[in-house]
HTML snippet that shows the backbone in 3Dmol.js (N, CA, C, O; Angstrom):
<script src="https://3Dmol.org/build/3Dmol-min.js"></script>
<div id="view" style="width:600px;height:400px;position:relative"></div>
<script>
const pdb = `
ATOM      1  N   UNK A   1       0.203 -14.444  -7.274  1.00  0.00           N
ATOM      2  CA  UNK A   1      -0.121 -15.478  -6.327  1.00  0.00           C
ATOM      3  C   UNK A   1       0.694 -16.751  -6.601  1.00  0.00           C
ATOM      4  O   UNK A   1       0.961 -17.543  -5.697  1.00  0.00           O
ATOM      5  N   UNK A   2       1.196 -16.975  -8.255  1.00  0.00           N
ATOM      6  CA  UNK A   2       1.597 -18.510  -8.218  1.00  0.00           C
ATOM      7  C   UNK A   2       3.590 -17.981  -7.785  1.00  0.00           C
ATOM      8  O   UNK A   2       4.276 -18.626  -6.993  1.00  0.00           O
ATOM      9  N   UNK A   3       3.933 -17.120  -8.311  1.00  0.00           N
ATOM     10  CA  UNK A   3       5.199 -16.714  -7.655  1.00  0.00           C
ATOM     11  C   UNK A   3       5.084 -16.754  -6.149  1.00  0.00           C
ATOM     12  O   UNK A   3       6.210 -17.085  -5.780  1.00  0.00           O
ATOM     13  N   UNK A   4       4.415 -16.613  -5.218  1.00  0.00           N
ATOM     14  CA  UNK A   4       4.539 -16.522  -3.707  1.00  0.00           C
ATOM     15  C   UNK A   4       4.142 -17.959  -3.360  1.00  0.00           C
ATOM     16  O   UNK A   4       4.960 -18.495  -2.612  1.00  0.00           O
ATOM     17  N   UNK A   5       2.959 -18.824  -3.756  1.00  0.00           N
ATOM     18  CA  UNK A   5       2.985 -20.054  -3.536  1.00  0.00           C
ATOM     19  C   UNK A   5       3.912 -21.231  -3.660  1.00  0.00           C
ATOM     20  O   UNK A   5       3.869 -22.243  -2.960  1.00  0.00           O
ATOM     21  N   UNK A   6       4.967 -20.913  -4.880  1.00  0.00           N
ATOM     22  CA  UNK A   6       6.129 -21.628  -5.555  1.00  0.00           C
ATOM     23  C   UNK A   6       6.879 -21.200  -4.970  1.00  0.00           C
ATOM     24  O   UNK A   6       7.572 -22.164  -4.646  1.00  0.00           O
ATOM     25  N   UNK A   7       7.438 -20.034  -4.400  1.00  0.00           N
ATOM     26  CA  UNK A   7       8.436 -19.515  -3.209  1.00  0.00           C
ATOM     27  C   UNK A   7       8.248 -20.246  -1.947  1.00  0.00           C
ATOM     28  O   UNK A   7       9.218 -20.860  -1.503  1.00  0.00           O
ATOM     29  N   UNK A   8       6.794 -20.270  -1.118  1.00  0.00           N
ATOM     30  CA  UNK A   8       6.684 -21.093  -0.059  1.00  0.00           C
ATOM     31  C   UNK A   8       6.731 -22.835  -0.366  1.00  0.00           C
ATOM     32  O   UNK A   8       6.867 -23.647   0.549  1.00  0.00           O
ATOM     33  N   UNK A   9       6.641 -23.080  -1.285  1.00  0.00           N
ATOM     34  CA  UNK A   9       6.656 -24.674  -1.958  1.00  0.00           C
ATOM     35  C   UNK A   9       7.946 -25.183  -0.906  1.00  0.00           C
ATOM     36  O   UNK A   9       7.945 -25.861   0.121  1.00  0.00           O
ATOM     37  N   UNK A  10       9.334 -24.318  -1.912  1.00  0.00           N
ATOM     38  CA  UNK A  10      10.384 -24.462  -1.869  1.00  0.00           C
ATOM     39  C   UNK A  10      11.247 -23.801  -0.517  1.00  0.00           C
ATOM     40  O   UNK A  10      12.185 -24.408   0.001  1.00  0.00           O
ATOM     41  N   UNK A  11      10.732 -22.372  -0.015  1.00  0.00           N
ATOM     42  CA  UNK A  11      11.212 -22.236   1.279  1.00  0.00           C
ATOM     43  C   UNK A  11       9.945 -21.897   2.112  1.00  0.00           C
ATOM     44  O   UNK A  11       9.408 -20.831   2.414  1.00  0.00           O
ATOM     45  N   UNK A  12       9.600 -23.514   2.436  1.00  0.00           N
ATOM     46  CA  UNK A  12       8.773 -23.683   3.785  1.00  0.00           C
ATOM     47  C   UNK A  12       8.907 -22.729   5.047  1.00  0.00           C
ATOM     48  O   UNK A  12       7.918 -22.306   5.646  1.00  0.00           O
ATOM     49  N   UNK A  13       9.717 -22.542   5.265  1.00  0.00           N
ATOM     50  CA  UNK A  13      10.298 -21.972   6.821  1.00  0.00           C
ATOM     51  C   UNK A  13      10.209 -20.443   7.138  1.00  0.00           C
ATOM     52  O   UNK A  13      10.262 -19.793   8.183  1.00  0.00           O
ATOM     53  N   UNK A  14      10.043 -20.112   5.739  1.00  0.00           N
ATOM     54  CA  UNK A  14      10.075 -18.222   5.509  1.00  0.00           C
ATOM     55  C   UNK A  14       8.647 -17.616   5.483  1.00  0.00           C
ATOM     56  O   UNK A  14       7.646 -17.926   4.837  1.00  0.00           O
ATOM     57  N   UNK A  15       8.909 -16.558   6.487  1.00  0.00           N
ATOM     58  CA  UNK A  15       7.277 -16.228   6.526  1.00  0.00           C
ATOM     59  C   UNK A  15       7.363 -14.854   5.843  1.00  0.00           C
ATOM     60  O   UNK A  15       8.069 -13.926   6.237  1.00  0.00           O
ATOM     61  N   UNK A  16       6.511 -14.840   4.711  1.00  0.00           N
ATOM     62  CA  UNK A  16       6.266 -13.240   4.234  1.00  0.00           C
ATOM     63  C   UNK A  16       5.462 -12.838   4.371  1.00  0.00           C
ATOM     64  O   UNK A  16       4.354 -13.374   4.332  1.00  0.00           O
ATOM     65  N   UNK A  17       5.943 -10.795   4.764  1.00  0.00           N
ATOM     66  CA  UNK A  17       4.445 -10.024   4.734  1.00  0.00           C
ATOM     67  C   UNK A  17       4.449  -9.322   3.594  1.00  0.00           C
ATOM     68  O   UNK A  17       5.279  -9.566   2.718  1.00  0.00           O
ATOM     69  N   UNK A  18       3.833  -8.685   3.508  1.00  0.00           N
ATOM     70  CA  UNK A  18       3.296  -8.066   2.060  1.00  0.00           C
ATOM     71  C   UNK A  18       3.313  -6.034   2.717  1.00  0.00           C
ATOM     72  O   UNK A  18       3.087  -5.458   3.781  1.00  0.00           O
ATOM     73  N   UNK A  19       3.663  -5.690   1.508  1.00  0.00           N
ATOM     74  CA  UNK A  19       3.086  -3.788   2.130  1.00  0.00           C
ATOM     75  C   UNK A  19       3.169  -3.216   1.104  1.00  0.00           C
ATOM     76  O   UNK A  19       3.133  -3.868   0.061  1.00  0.00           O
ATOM     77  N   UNK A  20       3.321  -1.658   1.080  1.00  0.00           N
ATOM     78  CA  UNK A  20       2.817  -1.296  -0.075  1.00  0.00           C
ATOM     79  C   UNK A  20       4.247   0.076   0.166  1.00  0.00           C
ATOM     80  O   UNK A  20       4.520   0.621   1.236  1.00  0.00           O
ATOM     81  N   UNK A  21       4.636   0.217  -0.607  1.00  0.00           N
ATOM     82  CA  UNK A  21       5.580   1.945  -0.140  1.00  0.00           C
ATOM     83  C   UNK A  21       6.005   2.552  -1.583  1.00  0.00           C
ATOM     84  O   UNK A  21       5.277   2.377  -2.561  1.00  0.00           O
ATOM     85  N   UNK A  22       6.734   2.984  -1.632  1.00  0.00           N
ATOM     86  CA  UNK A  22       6.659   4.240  -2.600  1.00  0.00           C
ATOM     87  C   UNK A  22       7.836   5.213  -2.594  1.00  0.00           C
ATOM     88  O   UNK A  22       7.634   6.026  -1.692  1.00  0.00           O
ATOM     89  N   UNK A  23       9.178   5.508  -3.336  1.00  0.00           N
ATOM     90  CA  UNK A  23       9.675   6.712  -2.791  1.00  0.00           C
ATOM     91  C   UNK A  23       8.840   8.075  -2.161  1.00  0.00           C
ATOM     92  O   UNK A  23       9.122   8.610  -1.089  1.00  0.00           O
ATOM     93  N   UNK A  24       7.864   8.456  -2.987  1.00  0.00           N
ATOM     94  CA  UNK A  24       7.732   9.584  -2.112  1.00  0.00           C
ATOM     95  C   UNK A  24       7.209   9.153  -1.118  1.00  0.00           C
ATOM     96  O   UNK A  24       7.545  10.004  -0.293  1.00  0.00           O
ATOM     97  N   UNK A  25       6.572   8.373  -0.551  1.00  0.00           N
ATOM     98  CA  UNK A  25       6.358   7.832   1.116  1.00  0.00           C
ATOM     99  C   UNK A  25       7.520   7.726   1.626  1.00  0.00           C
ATOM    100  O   UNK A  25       7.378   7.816   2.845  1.00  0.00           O
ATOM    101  N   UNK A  26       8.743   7.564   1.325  1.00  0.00           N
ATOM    102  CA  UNK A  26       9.366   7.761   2.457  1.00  0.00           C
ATOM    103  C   UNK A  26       9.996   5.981   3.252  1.00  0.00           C
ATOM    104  O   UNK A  26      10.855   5.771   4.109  1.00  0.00           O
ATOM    105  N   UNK A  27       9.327   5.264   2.676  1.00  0.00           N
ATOM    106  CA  UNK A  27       8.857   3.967   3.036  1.00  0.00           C
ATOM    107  C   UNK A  27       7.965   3.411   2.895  1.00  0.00           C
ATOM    108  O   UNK A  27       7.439   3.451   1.783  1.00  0.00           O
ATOM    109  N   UNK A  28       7.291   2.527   4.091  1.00  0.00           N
ATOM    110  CA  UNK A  28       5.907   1.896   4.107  1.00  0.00           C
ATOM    111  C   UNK A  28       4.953   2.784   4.128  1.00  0.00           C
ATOM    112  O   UNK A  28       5.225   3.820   4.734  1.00  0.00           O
ATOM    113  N   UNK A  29       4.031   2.711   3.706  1.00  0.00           N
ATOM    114  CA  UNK A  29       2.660   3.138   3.792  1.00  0.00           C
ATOM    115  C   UNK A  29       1.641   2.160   4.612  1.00  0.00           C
ATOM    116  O   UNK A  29       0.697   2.553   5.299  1.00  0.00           O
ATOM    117  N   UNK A  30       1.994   0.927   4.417  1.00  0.00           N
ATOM    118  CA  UNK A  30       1.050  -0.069   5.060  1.00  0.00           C
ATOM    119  C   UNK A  30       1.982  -0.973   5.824  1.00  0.00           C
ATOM    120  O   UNK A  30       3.139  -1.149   5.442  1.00  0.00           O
ATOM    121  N   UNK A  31       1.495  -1.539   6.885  1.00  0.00           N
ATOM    122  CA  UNK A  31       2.237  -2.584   7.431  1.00  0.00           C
ATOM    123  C   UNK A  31       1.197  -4.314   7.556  1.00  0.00           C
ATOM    124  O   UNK A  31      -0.001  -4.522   7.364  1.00  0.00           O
ATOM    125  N   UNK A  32       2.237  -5.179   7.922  1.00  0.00           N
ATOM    126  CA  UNK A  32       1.057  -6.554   7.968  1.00  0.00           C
ATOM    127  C   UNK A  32       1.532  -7.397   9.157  1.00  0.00           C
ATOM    128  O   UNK A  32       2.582  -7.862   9.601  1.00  0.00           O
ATOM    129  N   UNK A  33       0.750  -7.373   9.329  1.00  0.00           N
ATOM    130  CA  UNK A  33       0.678  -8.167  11.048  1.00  0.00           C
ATOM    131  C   UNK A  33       0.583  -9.737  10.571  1.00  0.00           C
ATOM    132  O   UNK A  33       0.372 -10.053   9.400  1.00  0.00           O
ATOM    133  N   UNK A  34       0.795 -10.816  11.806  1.00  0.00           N
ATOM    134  CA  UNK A  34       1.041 -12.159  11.381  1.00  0.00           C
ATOM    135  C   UNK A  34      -0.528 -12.574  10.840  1.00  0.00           C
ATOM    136  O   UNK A  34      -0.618 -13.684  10.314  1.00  0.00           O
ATOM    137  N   UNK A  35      -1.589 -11.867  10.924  1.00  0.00           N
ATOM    138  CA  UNK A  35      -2.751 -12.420  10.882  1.00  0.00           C
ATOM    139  C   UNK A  35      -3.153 -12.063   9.548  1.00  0.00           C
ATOM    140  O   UNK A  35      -3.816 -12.848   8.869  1.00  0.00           O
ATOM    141  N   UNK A  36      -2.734 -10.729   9.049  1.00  0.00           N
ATOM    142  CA  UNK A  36      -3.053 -10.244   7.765  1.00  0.00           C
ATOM    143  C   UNK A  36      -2.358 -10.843   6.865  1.00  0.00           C
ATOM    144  O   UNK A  36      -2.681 -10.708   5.685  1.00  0.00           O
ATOM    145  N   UNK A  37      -1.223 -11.656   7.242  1.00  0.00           N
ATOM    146  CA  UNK A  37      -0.150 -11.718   6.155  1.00  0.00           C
ATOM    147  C   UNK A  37      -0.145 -13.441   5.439  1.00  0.00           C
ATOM    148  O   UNK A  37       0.650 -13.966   4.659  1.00  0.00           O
ATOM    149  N   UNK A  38      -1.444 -13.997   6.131  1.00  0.00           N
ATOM    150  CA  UNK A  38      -2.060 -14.920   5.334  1.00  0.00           C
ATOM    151  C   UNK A  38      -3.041 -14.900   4.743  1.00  0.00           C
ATOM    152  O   UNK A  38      -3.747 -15.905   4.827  1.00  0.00           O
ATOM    153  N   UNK A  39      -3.338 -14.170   4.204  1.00  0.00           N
ATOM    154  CA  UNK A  39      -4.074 -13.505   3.014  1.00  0.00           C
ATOM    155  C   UNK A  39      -3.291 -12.876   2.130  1.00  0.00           C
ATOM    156  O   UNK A  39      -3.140 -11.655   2.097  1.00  0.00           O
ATOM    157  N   UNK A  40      -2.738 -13.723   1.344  1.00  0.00           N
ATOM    158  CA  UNK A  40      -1.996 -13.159   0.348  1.00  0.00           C
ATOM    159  C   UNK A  40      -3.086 -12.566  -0.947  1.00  0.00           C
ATOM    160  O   UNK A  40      -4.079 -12.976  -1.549  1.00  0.00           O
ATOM    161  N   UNK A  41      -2.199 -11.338  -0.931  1.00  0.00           N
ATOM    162  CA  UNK A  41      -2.758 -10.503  -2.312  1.00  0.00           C
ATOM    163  C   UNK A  41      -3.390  -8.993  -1.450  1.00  0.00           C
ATOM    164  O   UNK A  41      -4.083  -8.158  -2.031  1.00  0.00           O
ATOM    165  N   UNK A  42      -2.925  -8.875   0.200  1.00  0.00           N
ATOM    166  CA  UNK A  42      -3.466  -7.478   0.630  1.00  0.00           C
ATOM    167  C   UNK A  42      -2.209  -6.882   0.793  1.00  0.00           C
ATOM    168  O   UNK A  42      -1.259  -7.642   0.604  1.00  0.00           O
ATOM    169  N   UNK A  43      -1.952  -5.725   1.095  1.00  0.00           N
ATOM    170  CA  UNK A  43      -0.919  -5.162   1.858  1.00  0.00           C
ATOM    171  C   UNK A  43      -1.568  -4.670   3.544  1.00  0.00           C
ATOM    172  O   UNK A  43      -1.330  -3.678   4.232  1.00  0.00           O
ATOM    173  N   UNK A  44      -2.089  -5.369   3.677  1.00  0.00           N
ATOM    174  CA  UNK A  44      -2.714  -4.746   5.185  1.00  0.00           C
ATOM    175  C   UNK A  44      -3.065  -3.535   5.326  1.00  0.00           C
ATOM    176  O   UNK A  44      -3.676  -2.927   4.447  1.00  0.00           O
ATOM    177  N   UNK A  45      -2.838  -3.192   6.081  1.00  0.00           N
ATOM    178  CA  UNK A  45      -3.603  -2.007   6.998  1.00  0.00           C
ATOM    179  C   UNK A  45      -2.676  -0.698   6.977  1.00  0.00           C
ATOM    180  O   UNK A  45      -1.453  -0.697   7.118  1.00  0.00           O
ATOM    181  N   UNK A  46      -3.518   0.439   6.767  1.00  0.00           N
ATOM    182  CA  UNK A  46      -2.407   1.587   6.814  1.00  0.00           C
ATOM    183  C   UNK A  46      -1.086   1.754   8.205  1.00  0.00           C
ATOM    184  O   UNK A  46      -1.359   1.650   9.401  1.00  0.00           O
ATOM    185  N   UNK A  47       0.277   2.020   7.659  1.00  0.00           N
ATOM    186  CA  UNK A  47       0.336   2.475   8.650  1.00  0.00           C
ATOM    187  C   UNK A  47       0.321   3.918   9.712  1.00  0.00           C
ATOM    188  O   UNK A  47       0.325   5.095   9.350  1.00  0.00           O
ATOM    189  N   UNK A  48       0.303   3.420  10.991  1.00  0.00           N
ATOM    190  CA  UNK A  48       0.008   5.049  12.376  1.00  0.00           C
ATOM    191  C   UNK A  48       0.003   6.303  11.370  1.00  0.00           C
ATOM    192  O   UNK A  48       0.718   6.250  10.369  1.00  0.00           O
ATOM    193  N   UNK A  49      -0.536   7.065  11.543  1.00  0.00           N
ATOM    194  CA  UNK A  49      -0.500   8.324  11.162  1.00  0.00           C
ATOM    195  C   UNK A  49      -0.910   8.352   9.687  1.00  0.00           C
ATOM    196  O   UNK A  49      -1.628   9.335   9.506  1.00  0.00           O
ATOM    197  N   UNK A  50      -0.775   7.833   8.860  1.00  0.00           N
ATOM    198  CA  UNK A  50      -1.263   7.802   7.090  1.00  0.00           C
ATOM    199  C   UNK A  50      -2.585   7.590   6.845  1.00  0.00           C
ATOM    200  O   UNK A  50      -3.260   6.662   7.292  1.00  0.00           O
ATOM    201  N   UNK A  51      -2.913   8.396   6.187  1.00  0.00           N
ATOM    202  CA  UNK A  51      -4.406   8.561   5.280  1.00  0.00           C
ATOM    203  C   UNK A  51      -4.296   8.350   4.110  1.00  0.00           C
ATOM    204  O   UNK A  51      -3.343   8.708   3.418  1.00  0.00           O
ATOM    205  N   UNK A  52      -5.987   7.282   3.466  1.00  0.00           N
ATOM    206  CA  UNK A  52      -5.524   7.403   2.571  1.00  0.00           C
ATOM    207  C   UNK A  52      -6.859   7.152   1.822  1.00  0.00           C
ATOM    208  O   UNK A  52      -7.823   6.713   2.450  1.00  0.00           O
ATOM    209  N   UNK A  53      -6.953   7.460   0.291  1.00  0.00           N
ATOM    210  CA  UNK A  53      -8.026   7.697  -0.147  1.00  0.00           C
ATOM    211  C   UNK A  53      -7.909   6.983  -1.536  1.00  0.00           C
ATOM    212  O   UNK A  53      -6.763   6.873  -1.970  1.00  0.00           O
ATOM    213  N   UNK A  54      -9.030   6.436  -2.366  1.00  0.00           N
ATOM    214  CA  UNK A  54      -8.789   6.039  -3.675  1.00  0.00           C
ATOM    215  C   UNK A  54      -9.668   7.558  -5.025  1.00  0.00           C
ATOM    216  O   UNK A  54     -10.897   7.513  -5.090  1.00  0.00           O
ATOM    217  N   UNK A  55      -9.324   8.086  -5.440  1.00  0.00           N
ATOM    218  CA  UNK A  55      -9.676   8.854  -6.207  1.00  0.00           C
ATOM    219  C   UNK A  55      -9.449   8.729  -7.402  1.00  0.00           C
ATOM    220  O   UNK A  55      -8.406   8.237  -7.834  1.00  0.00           O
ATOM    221  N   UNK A  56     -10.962   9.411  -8.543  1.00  0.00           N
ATOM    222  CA  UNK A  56     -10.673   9.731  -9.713  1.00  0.00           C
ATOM    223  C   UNK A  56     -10.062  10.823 -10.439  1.00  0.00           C
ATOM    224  O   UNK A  56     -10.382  11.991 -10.665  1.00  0.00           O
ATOM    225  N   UNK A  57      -8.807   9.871 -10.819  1.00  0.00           N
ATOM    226  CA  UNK A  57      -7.669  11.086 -11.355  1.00  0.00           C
ATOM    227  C   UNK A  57      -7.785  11.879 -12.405  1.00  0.00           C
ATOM    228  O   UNK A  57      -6.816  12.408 -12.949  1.00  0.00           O
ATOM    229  N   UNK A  58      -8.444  11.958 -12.605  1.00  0.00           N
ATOM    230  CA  UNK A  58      -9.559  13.314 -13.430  1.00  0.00           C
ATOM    231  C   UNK A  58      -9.945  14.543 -12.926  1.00  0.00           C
ATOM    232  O   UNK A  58      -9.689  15.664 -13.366  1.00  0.00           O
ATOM    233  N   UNK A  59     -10.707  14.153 -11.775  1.00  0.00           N
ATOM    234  CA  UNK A  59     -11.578  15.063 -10.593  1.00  0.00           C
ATOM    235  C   UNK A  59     -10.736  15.279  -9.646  1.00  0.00           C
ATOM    236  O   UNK A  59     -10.247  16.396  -9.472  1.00  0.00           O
ATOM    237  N   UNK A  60     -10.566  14.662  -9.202  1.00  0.00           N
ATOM    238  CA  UNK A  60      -9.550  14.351  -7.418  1.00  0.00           C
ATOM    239  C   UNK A  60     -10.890  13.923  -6.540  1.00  0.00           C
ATOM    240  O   UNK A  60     -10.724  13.714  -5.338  1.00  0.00           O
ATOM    241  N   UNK A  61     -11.850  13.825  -6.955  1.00  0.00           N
ATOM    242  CA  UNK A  61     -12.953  12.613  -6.117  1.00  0.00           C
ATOM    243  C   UNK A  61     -13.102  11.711  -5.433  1.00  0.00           C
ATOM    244  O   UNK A  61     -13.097  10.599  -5.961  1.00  0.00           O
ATOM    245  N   UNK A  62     -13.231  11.790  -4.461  1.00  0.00           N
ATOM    246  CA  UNK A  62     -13.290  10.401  -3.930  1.00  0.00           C
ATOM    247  C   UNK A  62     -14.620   9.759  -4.274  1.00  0.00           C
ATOM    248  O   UNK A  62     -15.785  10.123  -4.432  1.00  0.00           O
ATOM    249  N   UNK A  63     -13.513   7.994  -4.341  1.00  0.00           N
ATOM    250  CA  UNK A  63     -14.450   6.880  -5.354  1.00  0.00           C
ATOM    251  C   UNK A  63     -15.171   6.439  -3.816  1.00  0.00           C
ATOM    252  O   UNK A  63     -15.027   6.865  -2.669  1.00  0.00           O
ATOM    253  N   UNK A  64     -16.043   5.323  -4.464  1.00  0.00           N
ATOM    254  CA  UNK A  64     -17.195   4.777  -4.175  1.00  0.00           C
ATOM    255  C   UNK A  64     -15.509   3.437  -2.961  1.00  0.00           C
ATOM    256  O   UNK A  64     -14.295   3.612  -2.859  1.00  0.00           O
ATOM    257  N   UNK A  65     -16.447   2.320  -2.375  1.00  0.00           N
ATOM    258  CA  UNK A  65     -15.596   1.364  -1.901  1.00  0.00           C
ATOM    259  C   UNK A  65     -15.539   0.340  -3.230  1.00  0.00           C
ATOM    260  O   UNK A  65     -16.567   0.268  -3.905  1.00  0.00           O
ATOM    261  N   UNK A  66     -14.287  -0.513  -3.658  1.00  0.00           N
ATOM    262  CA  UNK A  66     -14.546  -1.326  -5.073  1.00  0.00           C
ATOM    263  C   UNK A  66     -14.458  -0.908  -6.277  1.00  0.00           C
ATOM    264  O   UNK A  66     -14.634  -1.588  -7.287  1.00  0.00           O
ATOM    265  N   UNK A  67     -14.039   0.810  -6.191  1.00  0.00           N
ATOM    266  CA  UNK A  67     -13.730   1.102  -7.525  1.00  0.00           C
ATOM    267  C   UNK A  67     -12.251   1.575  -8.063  1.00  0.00           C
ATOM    268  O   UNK A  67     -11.488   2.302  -7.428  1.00  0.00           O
ATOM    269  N   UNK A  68     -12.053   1.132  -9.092  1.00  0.00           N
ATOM    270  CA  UNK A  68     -10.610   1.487  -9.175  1.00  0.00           C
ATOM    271  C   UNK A  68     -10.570   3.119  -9.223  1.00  0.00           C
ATOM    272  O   UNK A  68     -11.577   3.815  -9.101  1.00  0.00           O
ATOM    273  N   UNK A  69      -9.102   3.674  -9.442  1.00  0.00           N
ATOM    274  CA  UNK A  69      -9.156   4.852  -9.189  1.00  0.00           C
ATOM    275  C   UNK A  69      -7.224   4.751  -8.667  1.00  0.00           C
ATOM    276  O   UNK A  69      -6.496   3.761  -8.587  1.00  0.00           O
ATOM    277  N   UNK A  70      -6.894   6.404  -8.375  1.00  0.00           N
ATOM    278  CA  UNK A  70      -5.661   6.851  -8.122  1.00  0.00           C
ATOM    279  C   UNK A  70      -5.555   6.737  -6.781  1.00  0.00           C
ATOM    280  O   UNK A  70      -6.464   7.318  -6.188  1.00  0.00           O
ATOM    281  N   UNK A  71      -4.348   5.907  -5.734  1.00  0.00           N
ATOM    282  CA  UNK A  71      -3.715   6.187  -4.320  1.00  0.00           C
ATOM    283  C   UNK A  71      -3.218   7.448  -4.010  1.00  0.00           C
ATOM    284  O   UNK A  71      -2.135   7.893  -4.390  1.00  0.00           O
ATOM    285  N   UNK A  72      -4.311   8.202  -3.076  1.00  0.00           N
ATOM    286  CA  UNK A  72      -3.569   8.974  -2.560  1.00  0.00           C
ATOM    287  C   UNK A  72      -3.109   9.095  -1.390  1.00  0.00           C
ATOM    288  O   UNK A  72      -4.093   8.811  -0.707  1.00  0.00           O
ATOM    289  N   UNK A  73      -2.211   9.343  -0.634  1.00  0.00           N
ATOM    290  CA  UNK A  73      -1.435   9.299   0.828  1.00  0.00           C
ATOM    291  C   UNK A  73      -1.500  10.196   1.458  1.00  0.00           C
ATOM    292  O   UNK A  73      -1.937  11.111   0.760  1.00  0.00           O
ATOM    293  N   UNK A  74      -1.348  10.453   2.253  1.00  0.00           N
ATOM    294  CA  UNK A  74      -1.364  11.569   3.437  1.00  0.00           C
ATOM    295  C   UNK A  74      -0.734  11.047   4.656  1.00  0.00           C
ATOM    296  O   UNK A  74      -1.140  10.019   5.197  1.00  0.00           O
ATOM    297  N   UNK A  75       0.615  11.993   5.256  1.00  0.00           N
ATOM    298  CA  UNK A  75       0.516  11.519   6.308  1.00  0.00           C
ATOM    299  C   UNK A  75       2.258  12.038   6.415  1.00  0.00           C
ATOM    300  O   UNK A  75       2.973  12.379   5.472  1.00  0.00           O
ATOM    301  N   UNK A  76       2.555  11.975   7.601  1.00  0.00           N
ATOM    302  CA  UNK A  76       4.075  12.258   7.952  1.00  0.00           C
ATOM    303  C   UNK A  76       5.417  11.949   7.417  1.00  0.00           C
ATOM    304  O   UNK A  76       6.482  12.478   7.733  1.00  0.00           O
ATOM    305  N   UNK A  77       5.132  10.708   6.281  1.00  0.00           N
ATOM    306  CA  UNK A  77       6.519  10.632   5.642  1.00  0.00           C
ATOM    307  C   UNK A  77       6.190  10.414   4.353  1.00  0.00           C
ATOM    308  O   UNK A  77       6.725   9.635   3.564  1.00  0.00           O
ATOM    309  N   UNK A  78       5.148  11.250   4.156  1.00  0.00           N
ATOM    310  CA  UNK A  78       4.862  11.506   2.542  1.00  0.00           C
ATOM    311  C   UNK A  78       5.827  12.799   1.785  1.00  0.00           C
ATOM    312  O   UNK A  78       6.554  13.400   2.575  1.00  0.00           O
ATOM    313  N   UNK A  79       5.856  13.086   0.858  1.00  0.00           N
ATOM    314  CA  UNK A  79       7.053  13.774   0.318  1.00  0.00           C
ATOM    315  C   UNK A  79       5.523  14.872   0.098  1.00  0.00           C
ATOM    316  O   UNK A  79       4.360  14.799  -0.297  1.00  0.00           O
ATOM    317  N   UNK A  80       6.776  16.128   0.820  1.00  0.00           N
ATOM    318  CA  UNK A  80       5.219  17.698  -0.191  1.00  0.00           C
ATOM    319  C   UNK A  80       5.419  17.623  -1.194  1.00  0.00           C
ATOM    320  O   UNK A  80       6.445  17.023  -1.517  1.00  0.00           O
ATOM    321  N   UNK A  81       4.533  18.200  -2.252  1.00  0.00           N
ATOM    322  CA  UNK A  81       4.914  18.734  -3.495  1.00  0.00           C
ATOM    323  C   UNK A  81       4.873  20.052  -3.446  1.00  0.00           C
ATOM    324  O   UNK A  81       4.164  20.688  -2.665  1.00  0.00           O
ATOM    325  N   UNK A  82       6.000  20.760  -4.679  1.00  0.00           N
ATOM    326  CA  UNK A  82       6.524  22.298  -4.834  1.00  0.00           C
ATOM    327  C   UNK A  82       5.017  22.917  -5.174  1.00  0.00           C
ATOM    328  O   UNK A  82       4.443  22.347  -6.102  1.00  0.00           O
ATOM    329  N   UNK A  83       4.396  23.875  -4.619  1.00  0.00           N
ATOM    330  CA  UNK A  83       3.368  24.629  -6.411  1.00  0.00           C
ATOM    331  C   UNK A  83       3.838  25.283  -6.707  1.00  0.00           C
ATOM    332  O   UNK A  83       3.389  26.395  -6.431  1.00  0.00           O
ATOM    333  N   UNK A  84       4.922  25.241  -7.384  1.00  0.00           N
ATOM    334  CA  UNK A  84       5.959  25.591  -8.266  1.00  0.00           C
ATOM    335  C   UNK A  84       6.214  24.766  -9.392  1.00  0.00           C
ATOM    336  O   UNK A  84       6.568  24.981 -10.552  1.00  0.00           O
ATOM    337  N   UNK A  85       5.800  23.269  -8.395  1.00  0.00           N
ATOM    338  CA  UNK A  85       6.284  22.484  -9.820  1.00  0.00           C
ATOM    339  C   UNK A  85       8.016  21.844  -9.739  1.00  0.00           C
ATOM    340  O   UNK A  85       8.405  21.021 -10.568  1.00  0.00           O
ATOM    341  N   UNK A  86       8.972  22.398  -8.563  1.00  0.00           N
ATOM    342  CA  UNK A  86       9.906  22.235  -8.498  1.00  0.00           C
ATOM    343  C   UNK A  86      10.535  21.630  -7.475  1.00  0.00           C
ATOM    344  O   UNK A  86      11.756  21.475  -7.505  1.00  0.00           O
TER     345      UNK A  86
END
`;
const viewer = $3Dmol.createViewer("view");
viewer.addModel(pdb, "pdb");
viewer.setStyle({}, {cartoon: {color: "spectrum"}});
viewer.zoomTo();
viewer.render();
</script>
């Protein structure tokens, strides 16, 4: 938060959004609209087509809302994995 506040200090004029991506996504996973993107510290909202879940990477469970846990993705420009392993 104090790196993005000290960035806008100094360049007033620049508007940033925030998102979240990943090589194996492919890209974004989330996108931020002008309304989300003053709330710094979210990545907004999934984006079209992506699912997504917080799980315990132990189980593959899905957590409660508020609990930490593993990102998982789903969705059209997510990378498959081999079950192969390869």
């Amino acid at each position: 938060m104090e790196v993005i506040e000290g960035f806008l200090e100094k360049y007033p004029t620049v508007k940033l959004l925030q998102g979240y991506a990943l090589t194996e996504s492919g890209g974004g996973a989330s996108t931020d609209s002008v309304e989300e993107s003053r709330r710094y510290g979210t990545v907004g909202l999934l984006s079209p087509n992506m699912e997504a879940k917080i799980v315990d990477p132990e189980t593959g469970e899905a957590l409660a809302v508020n609990r930490r846990g593993e990102l998982w993705l789903r969705g059209p420009t997510i990378m498959k994995v081999s079950e192969h392993g390869s």
